[in-house]
N, CA, C, O and CB atoms as a CASP TS submission, in Angstrom:
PFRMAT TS
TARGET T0000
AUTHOR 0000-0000-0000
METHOD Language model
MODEL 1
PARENT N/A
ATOM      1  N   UNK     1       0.837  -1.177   0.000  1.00  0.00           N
ATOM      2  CA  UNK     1       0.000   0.000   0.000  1.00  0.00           C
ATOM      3  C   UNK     1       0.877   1.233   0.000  1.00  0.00           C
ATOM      4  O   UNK     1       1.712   1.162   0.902  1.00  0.00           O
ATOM      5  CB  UNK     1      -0.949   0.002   1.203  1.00  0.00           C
ATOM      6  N   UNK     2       0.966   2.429  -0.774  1.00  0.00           N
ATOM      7  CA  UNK     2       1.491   3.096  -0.713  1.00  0.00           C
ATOM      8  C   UNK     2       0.538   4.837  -0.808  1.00  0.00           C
ATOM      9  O   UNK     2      -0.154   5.101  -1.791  1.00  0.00           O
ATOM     10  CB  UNK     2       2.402   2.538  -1.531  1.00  0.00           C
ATOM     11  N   UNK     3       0.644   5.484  -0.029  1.00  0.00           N
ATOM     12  CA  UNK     3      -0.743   6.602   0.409  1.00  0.00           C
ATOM     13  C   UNK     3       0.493   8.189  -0.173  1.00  0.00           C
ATOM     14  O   UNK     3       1.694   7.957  -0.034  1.00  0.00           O
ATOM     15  CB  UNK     3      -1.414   6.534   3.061  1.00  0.00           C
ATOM     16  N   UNK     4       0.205   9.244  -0.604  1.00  0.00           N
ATOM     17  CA  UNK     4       1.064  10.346  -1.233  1.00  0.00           C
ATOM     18  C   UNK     4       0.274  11.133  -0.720  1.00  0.00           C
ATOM     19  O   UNK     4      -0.903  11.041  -1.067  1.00  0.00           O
ATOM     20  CB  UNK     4       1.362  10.514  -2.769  1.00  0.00           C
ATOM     21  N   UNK     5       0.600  11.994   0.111  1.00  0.00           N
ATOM     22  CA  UNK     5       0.184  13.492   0.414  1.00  0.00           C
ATOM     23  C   UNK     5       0.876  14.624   0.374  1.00  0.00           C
ATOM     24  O   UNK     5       2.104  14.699   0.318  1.00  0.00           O
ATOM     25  CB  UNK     5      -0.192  13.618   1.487  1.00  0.00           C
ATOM     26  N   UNK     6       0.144  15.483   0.400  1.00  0.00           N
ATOM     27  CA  UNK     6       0.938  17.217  -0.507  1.00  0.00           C
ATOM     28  C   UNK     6       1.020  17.845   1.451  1.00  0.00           C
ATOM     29  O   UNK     6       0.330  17.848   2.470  1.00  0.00           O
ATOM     30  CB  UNK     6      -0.965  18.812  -2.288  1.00  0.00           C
ATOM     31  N   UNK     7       2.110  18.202   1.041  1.00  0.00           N
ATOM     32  CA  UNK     7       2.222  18.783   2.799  1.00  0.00           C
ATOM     33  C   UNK     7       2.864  20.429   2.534  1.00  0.00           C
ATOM     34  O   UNK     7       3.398  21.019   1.595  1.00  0.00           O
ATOM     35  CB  UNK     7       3.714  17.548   4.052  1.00  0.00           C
ATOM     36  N   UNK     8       2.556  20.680   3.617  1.00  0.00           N
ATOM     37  CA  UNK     8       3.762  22.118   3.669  1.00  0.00           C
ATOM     38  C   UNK     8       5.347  21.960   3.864  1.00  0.00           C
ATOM     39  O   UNK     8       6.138  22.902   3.811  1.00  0.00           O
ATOM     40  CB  UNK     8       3.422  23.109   5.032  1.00  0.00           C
ATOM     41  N   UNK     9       5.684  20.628   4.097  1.00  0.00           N
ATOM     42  CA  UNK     9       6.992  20.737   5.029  1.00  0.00           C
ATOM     43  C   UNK     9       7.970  21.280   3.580  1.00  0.00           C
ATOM     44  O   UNK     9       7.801  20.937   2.410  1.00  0.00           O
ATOM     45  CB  UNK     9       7.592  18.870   5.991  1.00  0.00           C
ATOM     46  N   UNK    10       9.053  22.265   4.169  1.00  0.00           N
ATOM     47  CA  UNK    10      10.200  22.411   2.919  1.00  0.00           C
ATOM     48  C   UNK    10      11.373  22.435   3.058  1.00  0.00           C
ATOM     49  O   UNK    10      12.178  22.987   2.308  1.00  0.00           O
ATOM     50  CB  UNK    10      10.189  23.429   2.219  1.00  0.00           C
ATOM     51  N   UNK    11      11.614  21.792   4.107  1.00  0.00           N
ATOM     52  CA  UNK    11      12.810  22.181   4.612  1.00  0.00           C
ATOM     53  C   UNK    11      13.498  20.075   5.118  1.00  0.00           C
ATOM     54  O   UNK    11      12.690  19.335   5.679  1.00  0.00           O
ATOM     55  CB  UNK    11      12.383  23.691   6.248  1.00  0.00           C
ATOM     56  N   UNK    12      14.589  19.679   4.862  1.00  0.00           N
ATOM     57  CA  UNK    12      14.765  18.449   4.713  1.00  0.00           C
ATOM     58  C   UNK    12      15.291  18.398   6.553  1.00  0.00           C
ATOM     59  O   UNK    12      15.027  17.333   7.111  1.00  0.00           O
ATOM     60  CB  UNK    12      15.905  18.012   3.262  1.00  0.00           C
ATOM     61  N   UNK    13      15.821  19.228   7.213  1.00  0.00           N
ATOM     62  CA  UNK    13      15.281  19.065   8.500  1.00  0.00           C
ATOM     63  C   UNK    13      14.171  19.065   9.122  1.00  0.00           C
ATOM     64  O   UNK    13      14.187  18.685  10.293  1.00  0.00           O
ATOM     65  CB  UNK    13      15.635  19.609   9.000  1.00  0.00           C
ATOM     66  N   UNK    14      13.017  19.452   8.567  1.00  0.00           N
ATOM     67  CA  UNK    14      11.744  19.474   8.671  1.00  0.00           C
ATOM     68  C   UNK    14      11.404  18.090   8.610  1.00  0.00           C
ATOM     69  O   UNK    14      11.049  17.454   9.602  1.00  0.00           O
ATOM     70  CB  UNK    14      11.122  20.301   7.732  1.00  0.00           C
ATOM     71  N   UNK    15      11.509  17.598   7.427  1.00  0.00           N
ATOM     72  CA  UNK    15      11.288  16.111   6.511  1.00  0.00           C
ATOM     73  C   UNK    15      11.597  15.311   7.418  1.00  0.00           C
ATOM     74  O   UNK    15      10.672  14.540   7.674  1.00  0.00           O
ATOM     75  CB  UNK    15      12.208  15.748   5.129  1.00  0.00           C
ATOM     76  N   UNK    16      12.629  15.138   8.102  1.00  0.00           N
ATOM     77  CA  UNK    16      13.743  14.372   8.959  1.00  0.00           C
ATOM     78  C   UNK    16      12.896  14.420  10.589  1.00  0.00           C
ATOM     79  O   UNK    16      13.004  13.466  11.359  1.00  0.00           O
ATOM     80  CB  UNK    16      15.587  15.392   8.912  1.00  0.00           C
ATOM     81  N   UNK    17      12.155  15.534  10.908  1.00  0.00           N
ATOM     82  CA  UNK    17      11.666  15.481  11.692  1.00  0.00           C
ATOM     83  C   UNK    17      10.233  14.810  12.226  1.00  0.00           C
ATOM     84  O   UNK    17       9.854  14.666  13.388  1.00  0.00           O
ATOM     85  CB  UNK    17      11.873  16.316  11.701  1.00  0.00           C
ATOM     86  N   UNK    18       9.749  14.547  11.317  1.00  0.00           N
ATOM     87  CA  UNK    18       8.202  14.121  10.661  1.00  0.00           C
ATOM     88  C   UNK    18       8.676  12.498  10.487  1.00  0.00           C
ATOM     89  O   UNK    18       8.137  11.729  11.282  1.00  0.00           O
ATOM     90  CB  UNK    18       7.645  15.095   8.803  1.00  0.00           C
ATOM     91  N   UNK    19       9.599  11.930   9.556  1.00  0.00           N
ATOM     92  CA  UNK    19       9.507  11.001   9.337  1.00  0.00           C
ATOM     93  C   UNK    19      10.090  10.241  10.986  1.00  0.00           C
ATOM     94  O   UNK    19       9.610   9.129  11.207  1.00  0.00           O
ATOM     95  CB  UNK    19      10.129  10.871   7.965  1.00  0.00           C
ATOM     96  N   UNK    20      10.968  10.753  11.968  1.00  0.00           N
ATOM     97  CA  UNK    20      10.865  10.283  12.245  1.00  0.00           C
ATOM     98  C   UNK    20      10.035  10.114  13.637  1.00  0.00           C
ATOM     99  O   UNK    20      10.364   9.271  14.472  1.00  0.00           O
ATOM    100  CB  UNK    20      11.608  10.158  11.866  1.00  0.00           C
ATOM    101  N   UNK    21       8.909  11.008  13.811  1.00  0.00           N
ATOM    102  CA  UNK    21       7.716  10.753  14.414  1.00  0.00           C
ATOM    103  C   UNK    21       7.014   9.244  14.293  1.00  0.00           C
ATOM    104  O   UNK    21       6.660   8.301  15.001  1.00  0.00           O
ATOM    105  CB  UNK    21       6.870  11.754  13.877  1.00  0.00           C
ATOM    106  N   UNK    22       7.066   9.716  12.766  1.00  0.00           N
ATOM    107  CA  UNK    22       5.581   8.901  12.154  1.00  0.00           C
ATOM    108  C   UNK    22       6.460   7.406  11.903  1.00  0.00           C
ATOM    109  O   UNK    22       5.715   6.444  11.713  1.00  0.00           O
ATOM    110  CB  UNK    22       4.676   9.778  10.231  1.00  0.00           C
ATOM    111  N   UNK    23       8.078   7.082  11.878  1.00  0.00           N
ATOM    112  CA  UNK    23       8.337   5.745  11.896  1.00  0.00           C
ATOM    113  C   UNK    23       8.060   5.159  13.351  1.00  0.00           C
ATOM    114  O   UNK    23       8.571   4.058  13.555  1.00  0.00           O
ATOM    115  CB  UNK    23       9.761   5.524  11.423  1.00  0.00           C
ATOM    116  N   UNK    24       7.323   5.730  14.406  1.00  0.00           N
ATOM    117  CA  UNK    24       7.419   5.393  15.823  1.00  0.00           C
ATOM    118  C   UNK    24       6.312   4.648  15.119  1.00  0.00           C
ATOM    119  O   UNK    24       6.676   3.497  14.881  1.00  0.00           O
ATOM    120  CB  UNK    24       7.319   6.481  17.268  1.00  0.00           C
ATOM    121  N   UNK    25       5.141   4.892  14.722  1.00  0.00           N
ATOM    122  CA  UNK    25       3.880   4.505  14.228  1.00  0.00           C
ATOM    123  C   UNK    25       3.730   3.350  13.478  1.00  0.00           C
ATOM    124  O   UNK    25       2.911   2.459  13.700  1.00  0.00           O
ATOM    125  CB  UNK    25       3.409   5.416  13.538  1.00  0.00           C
ATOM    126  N   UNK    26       4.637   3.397  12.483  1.00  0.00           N
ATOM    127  CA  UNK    26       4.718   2.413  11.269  1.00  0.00           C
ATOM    128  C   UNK    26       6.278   1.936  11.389  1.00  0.00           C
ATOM    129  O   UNK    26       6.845   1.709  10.320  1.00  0.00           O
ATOM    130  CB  UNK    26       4.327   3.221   9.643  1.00  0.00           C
ATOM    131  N   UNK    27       6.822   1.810  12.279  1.00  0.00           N
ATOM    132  CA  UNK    27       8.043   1.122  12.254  1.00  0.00           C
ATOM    133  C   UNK    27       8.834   0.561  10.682  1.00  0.00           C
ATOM    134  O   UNK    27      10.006   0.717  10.341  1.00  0.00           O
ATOM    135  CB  UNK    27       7.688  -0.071  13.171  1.00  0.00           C
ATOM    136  N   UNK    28       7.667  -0.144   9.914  1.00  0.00           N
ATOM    137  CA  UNK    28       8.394  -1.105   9.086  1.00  0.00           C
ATOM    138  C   UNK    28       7.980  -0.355   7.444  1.00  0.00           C
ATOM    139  O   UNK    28       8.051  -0.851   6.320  1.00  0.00           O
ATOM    140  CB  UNK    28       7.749  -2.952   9.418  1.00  0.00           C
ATOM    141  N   UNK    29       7.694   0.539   7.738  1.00  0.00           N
ATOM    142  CA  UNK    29       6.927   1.429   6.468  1.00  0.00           C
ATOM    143  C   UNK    29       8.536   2.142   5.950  1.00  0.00           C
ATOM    144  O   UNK    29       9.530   2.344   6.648  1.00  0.00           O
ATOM    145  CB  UNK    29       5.363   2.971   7.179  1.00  0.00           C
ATOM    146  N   UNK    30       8.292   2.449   4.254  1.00  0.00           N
ATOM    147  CA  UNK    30       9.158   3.430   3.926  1.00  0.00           C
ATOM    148  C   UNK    30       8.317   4.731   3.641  1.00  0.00           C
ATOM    149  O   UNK    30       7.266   4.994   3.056  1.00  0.00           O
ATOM    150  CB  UNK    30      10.020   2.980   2.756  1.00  0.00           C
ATOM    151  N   UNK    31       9.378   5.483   4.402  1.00  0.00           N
ATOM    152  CA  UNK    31       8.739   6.821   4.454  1.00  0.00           C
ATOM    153  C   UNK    31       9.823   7.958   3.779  1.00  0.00           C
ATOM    154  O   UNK    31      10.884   8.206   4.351  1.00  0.00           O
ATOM    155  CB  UNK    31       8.350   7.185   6.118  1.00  0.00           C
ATOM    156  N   UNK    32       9.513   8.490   2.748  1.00  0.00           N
ATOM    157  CA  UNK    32      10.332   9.564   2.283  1.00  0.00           C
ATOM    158  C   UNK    32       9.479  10.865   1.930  1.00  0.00           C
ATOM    159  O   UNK    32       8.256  10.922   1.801  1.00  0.00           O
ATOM    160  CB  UNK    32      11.127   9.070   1.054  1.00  0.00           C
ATOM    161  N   UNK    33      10.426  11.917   1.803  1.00  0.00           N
ATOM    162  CA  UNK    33       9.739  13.202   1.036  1.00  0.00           C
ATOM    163  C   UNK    33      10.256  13.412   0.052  1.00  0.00           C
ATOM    164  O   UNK    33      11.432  13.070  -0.071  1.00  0.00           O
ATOM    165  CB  UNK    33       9.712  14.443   1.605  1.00  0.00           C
ATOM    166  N   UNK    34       9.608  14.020  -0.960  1.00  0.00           N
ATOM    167  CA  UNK    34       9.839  14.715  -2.591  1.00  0.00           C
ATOM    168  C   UNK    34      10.241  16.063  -2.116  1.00  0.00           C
ATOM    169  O   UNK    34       9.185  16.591  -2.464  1.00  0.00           O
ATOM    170  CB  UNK    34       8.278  14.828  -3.793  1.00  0.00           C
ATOM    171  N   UNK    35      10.799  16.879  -1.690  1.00  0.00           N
ATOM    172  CA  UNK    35      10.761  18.566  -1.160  1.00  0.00           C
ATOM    173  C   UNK    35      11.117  18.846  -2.597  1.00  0.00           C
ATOM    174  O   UNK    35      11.020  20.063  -2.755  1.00  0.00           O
ATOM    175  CB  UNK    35      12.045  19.295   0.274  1.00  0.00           C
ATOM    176  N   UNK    36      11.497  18.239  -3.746  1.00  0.00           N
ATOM    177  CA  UNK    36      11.702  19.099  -4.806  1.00  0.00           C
ATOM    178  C   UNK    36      10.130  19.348  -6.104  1.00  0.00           C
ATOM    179  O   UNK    36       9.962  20.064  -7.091  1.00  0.00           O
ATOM    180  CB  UNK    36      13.164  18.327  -5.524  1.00  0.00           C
ATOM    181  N   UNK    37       9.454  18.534  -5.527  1.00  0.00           N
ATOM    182  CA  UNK    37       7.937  18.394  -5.958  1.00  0.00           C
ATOM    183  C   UNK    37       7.321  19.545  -5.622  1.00  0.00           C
ATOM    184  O   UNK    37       7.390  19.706  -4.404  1.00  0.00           O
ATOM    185  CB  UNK    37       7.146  17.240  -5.317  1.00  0.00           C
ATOM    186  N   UNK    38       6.613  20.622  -6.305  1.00  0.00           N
ATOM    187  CA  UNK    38       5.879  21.856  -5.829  1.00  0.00           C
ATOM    188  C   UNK    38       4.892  21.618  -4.790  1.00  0.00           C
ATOM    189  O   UNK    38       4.762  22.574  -4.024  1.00  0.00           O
ATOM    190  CB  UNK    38       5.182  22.516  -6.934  1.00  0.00           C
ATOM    191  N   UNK    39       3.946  20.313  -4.481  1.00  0.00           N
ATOM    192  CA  UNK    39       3.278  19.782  -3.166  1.00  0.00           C
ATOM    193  C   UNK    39       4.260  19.258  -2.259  1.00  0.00           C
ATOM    194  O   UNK    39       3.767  18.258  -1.736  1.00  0.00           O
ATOM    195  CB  UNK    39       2.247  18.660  -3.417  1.00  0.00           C
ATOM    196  N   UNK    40       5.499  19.481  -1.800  1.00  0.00           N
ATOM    197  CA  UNK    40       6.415  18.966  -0.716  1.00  0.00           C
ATOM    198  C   UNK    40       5.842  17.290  -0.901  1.00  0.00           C
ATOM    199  O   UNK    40       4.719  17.472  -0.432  1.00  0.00           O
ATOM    200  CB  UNK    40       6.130  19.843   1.067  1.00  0.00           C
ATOM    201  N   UNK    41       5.857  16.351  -1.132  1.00  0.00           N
ATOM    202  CA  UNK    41       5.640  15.186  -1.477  1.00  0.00           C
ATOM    203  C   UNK    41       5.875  13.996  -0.196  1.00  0.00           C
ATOM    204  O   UNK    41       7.019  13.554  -0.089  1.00  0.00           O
ATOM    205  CB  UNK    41       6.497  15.053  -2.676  1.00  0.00           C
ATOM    206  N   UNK    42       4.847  13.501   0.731  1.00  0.00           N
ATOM    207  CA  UNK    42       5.245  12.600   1.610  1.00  0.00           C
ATOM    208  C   UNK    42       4.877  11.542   0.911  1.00  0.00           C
ATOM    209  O   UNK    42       4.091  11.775  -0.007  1.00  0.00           O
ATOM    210  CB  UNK    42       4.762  12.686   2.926  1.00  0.00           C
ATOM    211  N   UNK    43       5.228  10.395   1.080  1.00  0.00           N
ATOM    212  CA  UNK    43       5.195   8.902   0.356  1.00  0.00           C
ATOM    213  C   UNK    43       5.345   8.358   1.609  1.00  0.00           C
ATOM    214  O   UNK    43       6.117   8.661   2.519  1.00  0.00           O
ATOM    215  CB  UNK    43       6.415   8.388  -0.876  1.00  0.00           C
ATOM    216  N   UNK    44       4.309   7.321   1.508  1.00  0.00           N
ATOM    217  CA  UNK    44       4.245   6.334   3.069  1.00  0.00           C
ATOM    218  C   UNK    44       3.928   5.034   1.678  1.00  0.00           C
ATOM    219  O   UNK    44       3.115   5.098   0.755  1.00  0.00           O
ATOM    220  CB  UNK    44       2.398   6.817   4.844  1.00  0.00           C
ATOM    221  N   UNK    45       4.964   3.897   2.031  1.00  0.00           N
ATOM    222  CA  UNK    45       4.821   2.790   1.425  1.00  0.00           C
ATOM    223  C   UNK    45       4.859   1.762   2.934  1.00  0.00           C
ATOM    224  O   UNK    45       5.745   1.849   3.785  1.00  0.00           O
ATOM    225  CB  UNK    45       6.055   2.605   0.154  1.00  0.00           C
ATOM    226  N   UNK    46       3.649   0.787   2.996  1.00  0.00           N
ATOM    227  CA  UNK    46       3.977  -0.447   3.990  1.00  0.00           C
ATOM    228  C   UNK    46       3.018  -1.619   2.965  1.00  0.00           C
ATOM    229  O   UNK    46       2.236  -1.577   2.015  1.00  0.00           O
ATOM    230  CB  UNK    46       3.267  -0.154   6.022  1.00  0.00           C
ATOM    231  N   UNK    47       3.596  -2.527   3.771  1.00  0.00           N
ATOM    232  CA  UNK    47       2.828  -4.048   3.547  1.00  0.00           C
ATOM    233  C   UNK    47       1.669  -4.254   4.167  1.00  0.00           C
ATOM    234  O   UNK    47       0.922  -5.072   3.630  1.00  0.00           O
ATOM    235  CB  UNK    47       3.596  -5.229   4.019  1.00  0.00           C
ATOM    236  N   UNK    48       1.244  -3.648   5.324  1.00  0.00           N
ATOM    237  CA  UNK    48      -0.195  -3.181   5.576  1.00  0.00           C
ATOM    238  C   UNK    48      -1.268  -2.909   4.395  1.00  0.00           C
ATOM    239  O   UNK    48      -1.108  -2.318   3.327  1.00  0.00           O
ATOM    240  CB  UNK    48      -0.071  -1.915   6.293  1.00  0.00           C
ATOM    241  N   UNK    49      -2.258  -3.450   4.863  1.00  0.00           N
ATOM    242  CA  UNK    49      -3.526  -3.226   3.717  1.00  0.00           C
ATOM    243  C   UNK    49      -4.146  -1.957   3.602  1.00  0.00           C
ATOM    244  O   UNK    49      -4.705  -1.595   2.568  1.00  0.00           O
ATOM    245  CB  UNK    49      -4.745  -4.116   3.985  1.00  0.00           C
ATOM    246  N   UNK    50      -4.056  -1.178   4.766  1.00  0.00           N
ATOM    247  CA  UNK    50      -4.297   0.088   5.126  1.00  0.00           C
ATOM    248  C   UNK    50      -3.653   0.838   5.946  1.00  0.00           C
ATOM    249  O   UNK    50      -3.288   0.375   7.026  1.00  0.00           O
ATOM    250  CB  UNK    50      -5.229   0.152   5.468  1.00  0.00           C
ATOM    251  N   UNK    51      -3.400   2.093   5.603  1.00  0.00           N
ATOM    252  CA  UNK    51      -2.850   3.169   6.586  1.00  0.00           C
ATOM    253  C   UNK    51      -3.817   4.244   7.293  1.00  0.00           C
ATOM    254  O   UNK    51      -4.764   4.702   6.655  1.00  0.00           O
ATOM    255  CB  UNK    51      -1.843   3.980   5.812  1.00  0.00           C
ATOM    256  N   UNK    52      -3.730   4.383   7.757  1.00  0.00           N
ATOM    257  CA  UNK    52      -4.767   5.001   9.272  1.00  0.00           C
ATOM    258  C   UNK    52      -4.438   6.472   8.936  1.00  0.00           C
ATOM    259  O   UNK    52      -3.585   7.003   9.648  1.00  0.00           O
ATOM    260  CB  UNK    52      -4.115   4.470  11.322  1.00  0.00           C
ATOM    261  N   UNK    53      -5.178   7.439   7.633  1.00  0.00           N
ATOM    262  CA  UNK    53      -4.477   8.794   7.529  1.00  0.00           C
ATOM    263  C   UNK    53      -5.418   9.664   8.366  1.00  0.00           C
ATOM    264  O   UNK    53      -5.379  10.890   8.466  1.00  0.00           O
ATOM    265  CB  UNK    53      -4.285   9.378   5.918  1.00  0.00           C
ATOM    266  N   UNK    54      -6.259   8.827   8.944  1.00  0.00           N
ATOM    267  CA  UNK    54      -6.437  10.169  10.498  1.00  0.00           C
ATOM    268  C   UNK    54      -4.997  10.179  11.437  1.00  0.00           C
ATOM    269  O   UNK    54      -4.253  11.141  11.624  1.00  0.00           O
ATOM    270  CB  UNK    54      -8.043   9.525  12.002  1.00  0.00           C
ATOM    271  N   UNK    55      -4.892   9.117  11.836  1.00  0.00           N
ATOM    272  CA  UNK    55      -3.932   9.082  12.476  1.00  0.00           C
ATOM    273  C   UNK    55      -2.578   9.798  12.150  1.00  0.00           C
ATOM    274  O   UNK    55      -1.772  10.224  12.977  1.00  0.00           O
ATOM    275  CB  UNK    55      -3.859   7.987  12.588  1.00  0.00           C
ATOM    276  N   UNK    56      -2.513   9.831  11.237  1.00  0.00           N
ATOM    277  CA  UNK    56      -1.173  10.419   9.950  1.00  0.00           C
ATOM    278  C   UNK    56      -0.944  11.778  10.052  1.00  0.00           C
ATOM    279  O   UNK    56       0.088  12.343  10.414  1.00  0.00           O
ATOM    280  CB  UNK    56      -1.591  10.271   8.181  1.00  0.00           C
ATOM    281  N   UNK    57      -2.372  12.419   9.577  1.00  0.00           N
ATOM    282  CA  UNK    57      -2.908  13.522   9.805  1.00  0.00           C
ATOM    283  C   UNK    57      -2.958  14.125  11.162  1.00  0.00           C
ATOM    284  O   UNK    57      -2.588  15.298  11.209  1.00  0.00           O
ATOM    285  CB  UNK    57      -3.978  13.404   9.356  1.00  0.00           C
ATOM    286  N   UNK    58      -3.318  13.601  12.223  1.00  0.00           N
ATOM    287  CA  UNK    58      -2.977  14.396  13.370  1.00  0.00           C
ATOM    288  C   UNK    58      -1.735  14.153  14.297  1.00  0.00           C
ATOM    289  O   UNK    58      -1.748  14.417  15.499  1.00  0.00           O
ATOM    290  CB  UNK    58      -4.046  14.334  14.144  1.00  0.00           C
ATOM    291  N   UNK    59      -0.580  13.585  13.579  1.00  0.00           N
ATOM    292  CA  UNK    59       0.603  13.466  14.186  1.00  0.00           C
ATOM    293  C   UNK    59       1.337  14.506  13.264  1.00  0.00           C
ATOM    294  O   UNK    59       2.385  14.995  13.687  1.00  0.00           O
ATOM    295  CB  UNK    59       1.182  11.940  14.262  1.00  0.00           C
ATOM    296  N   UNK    60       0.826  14.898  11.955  1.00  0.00           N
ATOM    297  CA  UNK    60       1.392  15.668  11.351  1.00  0.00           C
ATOM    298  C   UNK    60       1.125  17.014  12.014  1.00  0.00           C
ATOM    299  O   UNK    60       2.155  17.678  12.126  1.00  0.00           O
ATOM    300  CB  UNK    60       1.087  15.502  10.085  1.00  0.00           C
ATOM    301  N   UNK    61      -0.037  17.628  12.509  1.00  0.00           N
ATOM    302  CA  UNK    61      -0.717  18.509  12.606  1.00  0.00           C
ATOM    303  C   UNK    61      -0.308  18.592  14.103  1.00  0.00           C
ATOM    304  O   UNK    61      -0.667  19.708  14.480  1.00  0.00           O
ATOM    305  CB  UNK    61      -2.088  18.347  12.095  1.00  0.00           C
ATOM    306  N   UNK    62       0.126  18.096  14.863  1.00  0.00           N
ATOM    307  CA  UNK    62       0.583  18.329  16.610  1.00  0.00           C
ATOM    308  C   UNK    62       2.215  18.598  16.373  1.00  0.00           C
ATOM    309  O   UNK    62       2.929  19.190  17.183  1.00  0.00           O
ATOM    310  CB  UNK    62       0.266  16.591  17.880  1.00  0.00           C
ATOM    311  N   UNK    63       2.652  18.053  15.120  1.00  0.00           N
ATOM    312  CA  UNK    63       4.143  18.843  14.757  1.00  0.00           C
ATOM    313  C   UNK    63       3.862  20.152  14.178  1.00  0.00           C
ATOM    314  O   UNK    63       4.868  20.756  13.806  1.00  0.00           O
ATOM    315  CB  UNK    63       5.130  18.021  13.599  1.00  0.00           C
ATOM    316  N   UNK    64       2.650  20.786  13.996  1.00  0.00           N
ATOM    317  CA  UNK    64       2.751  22.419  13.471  1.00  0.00           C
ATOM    318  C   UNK    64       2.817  22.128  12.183  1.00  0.00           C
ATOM    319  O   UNK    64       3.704  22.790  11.643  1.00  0.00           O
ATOM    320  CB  UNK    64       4.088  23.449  13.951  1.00  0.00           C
ATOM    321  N   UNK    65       2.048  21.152  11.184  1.00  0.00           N
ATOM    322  CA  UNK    65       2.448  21.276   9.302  1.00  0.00           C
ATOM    323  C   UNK    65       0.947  20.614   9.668  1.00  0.00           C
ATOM    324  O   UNK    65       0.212  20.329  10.613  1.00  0.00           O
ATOM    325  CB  UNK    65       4.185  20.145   8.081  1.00  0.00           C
ATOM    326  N   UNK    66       1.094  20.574   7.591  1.00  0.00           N
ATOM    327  CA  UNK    66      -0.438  20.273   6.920  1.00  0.00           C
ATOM    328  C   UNK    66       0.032  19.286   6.484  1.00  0.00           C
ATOM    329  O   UNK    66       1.226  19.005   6.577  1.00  0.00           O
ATOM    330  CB  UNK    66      -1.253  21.207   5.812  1.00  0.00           C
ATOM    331  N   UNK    67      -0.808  18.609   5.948  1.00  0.00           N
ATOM    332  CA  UNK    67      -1.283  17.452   4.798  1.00  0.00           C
ATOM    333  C   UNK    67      -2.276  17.371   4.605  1.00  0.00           C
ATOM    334  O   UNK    67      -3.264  17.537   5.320  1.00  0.00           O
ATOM    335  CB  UNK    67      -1.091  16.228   4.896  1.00  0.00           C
ATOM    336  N   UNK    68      -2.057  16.883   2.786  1.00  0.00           N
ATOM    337  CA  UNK    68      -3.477  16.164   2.382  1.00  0.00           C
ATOM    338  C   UNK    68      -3.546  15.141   1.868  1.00  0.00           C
ATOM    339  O   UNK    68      -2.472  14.904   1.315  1.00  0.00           O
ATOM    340  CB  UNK    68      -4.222  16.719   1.614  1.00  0.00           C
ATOM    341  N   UNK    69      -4.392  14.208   1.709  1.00  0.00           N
ATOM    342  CA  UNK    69      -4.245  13.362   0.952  1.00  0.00           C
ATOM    343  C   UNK    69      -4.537  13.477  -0.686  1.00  0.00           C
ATOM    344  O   UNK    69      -5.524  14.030  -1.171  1.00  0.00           O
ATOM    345  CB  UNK    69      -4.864  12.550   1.542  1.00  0.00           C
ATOM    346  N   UNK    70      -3.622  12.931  -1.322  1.00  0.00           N
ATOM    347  CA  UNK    70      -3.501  13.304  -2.895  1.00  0.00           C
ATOM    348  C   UNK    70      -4.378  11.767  -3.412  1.00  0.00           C
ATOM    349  O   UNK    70      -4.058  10.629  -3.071  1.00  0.00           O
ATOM    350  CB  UNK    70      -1.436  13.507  -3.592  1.00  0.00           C
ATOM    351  N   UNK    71      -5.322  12.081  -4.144  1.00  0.00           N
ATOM    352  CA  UNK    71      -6.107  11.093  -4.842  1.00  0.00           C
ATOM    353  C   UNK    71      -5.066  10.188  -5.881  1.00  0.00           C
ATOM    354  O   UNK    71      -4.034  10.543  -6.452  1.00  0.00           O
ATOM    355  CB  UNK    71      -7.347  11.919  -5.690  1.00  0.00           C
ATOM    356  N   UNK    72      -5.762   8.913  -5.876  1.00  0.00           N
ATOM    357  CA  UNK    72      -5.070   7.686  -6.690  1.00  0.00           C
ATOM    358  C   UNK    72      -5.559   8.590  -7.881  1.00  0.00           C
ATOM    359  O   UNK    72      -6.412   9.469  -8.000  1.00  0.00           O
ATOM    360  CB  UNK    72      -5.694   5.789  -6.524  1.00  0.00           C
ATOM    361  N   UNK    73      -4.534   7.915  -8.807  1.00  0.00           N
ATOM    362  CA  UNK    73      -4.651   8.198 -10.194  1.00  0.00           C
ATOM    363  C   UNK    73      -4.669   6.978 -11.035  1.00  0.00           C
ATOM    364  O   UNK    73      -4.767   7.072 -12.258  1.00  0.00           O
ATOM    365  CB  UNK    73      -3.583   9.062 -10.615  1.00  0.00           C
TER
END
């Protein structure tokens, strides 16, 4: 399963800070950012069938940033 959301973060200490929140959560997930993508680009890939983007969403949002979720294409 792999979930893409457009965030504010722009800064790769920023990035660095977030991912590693959210690996407390998803331990076994790959988690990277695009910061060179005009939507700051989070990518959450796991072997999970589903990812919990409430949950996602308000661990992002108690660090002070946005996200959204970007629709499948």
């Amino acid at each position: 399963m792999v979930e893409v959301y457009k965030t504010n973060i722009n800064s790769k200490k920023k990035a660095k800070q977030v991912i590693s929140v959210l690996q407390k959560i998803l331990p076994t997930a790959k988690i990277n950012f695009d910061l060179e993508d005009c939507d700051n680009i989070l990518r959450i890939e796991t072997s999970m069938n589903a990812i919990d983007a409430t949950t996602i969403t308000k661990l992002i949002d108690e660090q002070g940033f946005y996200m959204e979720a970007l629709p499948d294409n």
